[in-house]
C-alpha positions as CSV (number, residue, x, y, z in Angstrom):
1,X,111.2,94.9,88.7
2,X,109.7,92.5,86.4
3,X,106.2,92.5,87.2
4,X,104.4,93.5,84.0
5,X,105.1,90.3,82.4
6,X,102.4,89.5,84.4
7,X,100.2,91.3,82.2
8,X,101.9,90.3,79.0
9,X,99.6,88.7,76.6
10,X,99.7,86.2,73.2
11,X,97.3,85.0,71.1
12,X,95.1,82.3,73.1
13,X,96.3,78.7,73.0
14,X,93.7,76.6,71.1
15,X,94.1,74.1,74.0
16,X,95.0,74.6,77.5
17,X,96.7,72.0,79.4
18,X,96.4,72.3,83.2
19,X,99.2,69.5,84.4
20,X,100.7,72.1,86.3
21,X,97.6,72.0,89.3
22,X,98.9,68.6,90.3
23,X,101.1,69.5,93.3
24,X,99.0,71.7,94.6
25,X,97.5,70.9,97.8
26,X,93.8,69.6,98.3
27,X,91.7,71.5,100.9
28,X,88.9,70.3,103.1
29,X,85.8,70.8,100.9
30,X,82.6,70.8,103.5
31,X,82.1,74.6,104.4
32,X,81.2,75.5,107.6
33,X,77.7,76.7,108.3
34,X,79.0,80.0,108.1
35,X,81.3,80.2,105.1
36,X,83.9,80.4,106.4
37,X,86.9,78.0,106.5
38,X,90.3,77.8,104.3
39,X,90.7,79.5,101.0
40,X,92.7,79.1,98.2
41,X,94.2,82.0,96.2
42,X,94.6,82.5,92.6
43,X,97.3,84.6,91.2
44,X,99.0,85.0,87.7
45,X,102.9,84.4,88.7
46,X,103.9,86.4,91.5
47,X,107.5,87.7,90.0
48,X,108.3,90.1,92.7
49,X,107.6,87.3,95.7
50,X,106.0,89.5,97.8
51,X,102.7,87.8,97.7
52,X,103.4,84.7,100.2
53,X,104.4,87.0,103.1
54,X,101.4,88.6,102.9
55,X,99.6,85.3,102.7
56,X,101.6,84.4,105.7
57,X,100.8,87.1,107.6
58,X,96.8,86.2,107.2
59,X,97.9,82.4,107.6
60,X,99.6,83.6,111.2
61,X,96.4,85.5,112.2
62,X,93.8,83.1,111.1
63,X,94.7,79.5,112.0
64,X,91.2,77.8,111.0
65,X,91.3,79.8,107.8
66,X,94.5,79.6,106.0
67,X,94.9,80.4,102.7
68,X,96.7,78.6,99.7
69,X,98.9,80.6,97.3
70,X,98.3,79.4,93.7
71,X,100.2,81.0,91.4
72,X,99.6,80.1,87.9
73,X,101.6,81.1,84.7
74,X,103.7,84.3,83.9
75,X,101.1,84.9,81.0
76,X,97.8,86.7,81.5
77,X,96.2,84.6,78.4
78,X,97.2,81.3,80.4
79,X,96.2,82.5,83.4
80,X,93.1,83.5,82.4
81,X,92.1,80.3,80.6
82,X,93.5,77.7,83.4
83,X,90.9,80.2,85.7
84,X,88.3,79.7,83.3
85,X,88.4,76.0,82.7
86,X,89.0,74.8,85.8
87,X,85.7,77.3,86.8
88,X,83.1,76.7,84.3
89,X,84.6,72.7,85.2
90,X,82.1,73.3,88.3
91,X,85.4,72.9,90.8
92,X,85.4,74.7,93.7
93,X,89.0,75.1,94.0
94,X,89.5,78.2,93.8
95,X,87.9,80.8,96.3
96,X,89.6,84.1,95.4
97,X,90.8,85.2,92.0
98,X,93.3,87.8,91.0
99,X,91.5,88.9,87.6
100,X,92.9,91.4,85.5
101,X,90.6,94.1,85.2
102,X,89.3,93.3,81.5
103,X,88.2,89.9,82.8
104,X,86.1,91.2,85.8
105,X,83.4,91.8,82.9
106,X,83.8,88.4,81.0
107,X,83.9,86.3,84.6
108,X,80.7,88.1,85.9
109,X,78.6,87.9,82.9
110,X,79.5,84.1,82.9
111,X,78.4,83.6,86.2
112,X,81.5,82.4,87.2
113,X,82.1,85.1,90.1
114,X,79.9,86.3,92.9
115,X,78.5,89.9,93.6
116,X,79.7,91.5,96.6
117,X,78.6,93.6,99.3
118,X,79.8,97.1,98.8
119,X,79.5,98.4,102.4
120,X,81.6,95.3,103.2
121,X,85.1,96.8,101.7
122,X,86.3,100.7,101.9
123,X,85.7,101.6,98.5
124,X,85.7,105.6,99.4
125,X,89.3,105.3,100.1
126,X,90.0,104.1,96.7
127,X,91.3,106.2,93.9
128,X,88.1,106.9,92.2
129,X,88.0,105.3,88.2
130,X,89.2,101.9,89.6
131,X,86.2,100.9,91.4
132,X,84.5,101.2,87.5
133,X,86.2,98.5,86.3
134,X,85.5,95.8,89.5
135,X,81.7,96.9,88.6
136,X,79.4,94.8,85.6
137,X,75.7,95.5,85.0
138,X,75.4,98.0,88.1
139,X,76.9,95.5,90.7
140,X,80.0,94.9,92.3
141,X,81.6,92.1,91.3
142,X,85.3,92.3,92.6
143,X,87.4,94.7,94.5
144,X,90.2,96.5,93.4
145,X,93.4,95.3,94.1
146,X,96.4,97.0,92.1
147,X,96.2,100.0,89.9
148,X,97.6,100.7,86.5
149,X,97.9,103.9,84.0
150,X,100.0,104.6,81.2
151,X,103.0,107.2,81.1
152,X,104.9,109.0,78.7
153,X,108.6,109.0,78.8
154,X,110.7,111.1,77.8
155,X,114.8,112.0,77.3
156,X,114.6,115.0,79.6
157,X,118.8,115.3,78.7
158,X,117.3,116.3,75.0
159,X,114.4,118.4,75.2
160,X,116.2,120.5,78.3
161,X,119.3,120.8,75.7
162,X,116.8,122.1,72.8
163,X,114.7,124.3,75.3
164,X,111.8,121.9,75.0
165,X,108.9,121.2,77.8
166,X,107.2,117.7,77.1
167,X,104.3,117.3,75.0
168,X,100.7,118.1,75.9
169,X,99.4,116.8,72.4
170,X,99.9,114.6,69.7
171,X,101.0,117.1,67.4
172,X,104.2,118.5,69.9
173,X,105.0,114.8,70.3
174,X,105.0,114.4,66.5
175,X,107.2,117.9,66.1
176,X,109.5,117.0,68.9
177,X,110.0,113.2,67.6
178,X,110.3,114.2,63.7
179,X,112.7,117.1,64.5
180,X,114.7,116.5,67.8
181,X,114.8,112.4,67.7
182,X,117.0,112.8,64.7
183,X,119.8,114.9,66.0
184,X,120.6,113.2,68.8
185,X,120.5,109.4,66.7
186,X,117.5,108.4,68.2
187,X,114.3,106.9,66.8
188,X,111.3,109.2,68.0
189,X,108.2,107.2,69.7
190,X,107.3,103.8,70.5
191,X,104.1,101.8,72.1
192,X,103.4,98.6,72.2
193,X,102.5,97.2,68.7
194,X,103.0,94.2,68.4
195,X,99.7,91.8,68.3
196,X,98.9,91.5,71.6
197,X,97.0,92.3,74.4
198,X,99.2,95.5,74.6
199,X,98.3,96.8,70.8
200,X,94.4,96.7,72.5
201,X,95.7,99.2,74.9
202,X,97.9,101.5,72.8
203,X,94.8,101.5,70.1
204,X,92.2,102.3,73.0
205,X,94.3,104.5,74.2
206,X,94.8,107.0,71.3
207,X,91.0,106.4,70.3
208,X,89.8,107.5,73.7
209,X,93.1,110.4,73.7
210,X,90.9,112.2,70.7
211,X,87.7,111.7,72.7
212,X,86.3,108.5,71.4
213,X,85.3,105.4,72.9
214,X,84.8,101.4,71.1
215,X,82.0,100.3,73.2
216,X,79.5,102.0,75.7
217,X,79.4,101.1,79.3
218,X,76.4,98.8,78.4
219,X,79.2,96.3,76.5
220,X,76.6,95.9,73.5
221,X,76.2,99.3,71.7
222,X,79.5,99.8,69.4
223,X,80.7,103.3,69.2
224,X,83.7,103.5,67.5
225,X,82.6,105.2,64.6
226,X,83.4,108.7,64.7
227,X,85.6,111.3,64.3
228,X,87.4,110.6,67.6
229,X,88.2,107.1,66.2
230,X,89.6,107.8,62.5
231,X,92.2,110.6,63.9
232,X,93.4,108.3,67.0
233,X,93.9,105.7,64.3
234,X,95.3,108.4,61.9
235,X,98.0,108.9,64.9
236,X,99.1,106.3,65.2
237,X,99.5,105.4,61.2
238,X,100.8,108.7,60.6
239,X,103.8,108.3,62.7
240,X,104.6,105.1,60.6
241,X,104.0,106.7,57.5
242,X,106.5,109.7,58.3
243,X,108.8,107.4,60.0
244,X,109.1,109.2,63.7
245,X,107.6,105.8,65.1
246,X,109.8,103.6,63.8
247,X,109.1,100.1,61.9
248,X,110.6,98.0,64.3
249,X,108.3,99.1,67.1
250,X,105.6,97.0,65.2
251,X,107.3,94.2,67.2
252,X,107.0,95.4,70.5
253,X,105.7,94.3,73.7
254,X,106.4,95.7,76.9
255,X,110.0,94.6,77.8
256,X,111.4,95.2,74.4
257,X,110.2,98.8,74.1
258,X,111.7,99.4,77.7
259,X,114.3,97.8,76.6
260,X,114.6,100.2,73.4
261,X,114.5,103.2,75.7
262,X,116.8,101.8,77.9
263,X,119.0,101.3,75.7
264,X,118.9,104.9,74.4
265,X,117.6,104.3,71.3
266,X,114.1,106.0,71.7
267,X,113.3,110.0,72.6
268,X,109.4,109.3,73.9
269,X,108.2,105.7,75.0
270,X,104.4,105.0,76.8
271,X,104.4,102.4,78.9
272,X,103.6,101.2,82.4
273,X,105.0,102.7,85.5
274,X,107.7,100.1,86.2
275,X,109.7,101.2,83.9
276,X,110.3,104.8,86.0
277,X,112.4,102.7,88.4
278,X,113.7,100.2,85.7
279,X,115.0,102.9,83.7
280,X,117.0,105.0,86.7
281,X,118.3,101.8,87.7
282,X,121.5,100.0,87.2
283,X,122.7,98.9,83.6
284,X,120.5,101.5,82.2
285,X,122.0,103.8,79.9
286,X,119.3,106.7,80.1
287,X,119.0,106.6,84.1
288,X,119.0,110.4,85.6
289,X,118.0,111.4,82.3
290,X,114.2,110.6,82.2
291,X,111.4,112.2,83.5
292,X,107.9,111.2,82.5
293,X,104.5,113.2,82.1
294,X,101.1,111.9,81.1
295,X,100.1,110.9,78.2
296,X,99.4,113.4,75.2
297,X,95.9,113.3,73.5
298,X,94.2,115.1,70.2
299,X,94.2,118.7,72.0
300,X,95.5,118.3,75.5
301,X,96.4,115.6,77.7
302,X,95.3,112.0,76.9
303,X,93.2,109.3,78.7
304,X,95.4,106.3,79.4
305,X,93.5,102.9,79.7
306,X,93.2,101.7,83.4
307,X,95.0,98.5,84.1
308,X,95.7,96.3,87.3
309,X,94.0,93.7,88.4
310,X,90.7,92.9,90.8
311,X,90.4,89.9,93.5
312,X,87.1,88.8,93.1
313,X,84.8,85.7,94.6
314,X,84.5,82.2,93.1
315,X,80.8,81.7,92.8
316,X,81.9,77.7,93.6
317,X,83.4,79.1,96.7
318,X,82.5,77.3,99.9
319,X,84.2,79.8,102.2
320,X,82.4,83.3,101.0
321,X,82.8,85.0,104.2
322,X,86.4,84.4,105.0
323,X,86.8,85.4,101.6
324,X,85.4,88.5,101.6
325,X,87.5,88.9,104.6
326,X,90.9,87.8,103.5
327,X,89.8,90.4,99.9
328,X,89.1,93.4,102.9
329,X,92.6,92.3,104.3
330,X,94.4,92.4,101.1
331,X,93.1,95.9,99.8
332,X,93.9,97.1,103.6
333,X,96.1,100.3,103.9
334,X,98.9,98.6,105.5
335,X,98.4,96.2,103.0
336,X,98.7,98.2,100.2
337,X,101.8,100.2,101.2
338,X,103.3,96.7,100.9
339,X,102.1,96.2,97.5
340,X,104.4,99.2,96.4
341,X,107.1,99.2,98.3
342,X,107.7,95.3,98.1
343,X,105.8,94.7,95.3
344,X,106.5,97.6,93.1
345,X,102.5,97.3,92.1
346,X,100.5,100.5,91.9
347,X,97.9,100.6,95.0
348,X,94.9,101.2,94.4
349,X,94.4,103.4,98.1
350,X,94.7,107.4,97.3
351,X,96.3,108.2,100.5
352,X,99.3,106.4,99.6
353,X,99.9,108.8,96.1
354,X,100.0,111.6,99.0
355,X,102.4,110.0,101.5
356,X,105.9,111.7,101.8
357,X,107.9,108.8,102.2
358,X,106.4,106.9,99.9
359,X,107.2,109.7,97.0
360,X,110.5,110.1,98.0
361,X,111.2,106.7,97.1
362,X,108.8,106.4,93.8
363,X,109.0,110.2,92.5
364,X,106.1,109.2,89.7
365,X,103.4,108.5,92.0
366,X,101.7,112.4,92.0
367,X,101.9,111.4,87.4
368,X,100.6,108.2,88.1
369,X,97.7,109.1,90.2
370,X,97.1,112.2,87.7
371,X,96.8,109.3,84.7
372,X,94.9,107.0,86.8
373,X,92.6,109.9,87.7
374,X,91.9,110.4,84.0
375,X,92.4,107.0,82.7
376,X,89.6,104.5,81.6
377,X,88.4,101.0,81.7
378,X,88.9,98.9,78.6
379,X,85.7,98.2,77.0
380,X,83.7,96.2,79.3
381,X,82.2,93.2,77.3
382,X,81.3,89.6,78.3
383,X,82.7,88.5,75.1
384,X,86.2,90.8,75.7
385,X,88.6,87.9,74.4
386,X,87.0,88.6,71.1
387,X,86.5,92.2,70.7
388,X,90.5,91.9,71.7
389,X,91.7,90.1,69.1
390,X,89.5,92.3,67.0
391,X,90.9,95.6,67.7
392,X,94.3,93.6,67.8
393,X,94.0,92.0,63.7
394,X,92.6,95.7,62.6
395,X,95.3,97.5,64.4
396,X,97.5,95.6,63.1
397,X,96.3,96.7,59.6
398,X,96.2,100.1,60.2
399,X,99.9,100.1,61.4
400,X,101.3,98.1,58.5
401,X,99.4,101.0,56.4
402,X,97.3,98.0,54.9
403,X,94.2,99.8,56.2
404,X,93.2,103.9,56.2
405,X,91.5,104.8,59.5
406,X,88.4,105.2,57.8
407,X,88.6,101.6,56.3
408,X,89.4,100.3,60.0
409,X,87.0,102.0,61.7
410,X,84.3,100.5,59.4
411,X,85.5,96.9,60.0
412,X,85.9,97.4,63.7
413,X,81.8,98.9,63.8
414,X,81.2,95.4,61.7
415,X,82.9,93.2,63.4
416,X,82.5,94.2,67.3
417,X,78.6,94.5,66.0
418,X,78.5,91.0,65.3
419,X,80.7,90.1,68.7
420,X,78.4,92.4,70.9
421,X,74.9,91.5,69.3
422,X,73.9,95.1,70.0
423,X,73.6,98.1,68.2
424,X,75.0,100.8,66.7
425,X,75.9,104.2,67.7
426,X,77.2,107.9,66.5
């Protein structure tokens, strides 16, 4: 299950070079009076293959309305800027996109996406804090597609052998990681820290976790200056400082911290929900010895940052309706039971988190839908690329121990001021 390089992320290319449309087929570009008519879809590399028989299931059903499969590269930064060029290019290409969530803010804001009709899609049935991030300025703007939380694992083998229940909070994680890790040969707790897209996450994560926030819903006013903020930071550094998160983790992304804790060399790892499965599976050596809980937070249990991705209207789109249509058929229930079980995505339907069979088979979906429950958008900005890279290049500091968290909070309310032309607030 391979998924989540889907969602991996680099620094942005300065240039983006978009050879790689050439083959794909042209489609007939006069609408009908209606909107409706063929579509084509755009996804980030679908690694699972489980996205063209769903396409040819529509395809079988709607003869005069097929749909093209596009699937552009495995990472989310190319993605996003082959969607982006070929968009604000005035093409009409593209009818549906598969945005990751952060983008849903940056694509509406630009204009570049159309608002949607909310009685038109089943948005009750949805697990409540993902419809929040297809939303910008009040309106929706996509529809949720795939879901997304973070999850603590854990070496149950260890803390059953010492007596020990997971941690709640950050200071049990630090006790259990400083004093247990060590016995046993392991290194204590890993994110994702490496400059990336995935060191935004870990960093909002453990801000939020201590009840802080970066920006308010408005995208504009900068919050992160508080108390929240310098002891989610001070987390994080302190575990470098005392050693229980260990230097190398600096260069992690997603595959090579599962990897780590794979390879039983970790006692706690957060990360995505694939790696539940990954980690029981075959050639791992930890597998029947995990278990995983929620994340941990200041005093209690943390707030992960909501991932996934949204499918969302081209505002070029010639074909609106049938889009709209083939988006209601794609966030269907049946639909969305084959996003997990031939996928392995995360729906984004809450009856699915309740259905026997489904649990049997993937035993972390009651965690899951407890993180995704309490989890949060990213901050929603039009300029998010930038206040990325922000919080990346001062996380980075405050890692490497270059920066205090009181040092790094004061450049992040400086520079995401100047990104976000708004104001400040306490």
């Amino acid at each position: 299950m391979r998924w989540i390089r889907a969602v991996r992320r680099g620094i942005l290319a300065a240039a983006i070079v978009l050879a790689g449309y050439s083959g794909v087929a042209q489609r007939p570009v006069e609408p009908s009076a209606e909107g409706r008519g063929p579509l084509t879809f755009v996804t980030a590399g679908d690694l699972t293959r489980y996205l063209s028989p769903l396409v040819d299931e529509w395809n079988g059903g709607h003869p005069g309305e097929r749909v093209t499969l596009v699937e552009l590269p495995d990472s989310a930064d190319e993605t996003r800027a082959q969607m982006l060029s070929e968009l604000r290019s005035g093409s009409s290409r593209f009818d549906v996109l598969n945005l990751d969530v952060a983008w849903t803010s940056e694509f509406a804001a630009a204009g570049l996406i159309s608002p949607l009709d909310r009685d038109r899609f089943e948005l009750d049935a949805f697990l409540r804090p993902v419809v929040d991030t297809a939303t910008f300025d009040g309106r929706l703007y996509a529809v949720p597609y795939v879901t997304n939380a973070g999850l603590l694992y854990y070496r149950k083998d260890v803390l059953d052998a010492a007596g020990e229940t997971p941690p709640r909070t950050w200071a049990e994680l630090a006790r259990q990681a400083r004093t247990l890790a060590p016995r046993h040969g392991l290194e204590g707790y890993a994110g994702q820290f490496l400059p990336y897209e995935g060191l935004t996450v870990n960093v909002t994560e453990a801000i939020q976790s201590a009840g802080g926030t970066v920006l308010r819903d408005d995208g504009t006013t900068v919050a992160v200056d508080s108390d929240a903020a310098r002891a989610g930071l001070a987390f994080l550094a302190d575990g470098l400082r005392e050693g229980w998160i260990p230097a190398e983790a600096l260069r992690y992304k997603e595959e090579e911290s599962r990897a780590a804790f794979e390879e039983g060399r970790l006692l706690f790892l957060r990360n995505w929900p694939y790696v539940y499965t990954d980690a029981n599976g075959p050639g791992s050596k930890v597998a029947g010895r995990i278990g995983a809980v929620p994340l941990p937070g200041l005093d209690g249990p943390g707030t992960s940052v909501l991932g996934g991705s949204n499918l969302a209207v081209s505002a070029r789109s010639r074909n609106a309706a049938t889009a709209a249509d083939f988006i209601a058929y794609l966030t269907s229930e049946p639909v969305q039971r084959q996003v997990l079980t031939r996928g392995a995505l995360p729906p984004v339907r809450a009856s699915l988190y309740d259905d026997p069979t489904l649990v049997a088979a993937h035993p972390y979906l009651p965690i899951l839908r407890e993180s995704v429950l309490a989890a949060v958008p990213r901050p929603k900005s039009a300029r998010y690329d930038q206040v990325s890279l922000v919080v990346q290049a001062i996380g980075q500091d405050v890692l490497a121990l270059r920066d205090t968290p009181e040092e790094a909070v004061r450049r992040l309310t400086r520079e995401l001021g100047a990104i976000s032309g708004g104001s400040r607030s306490s």
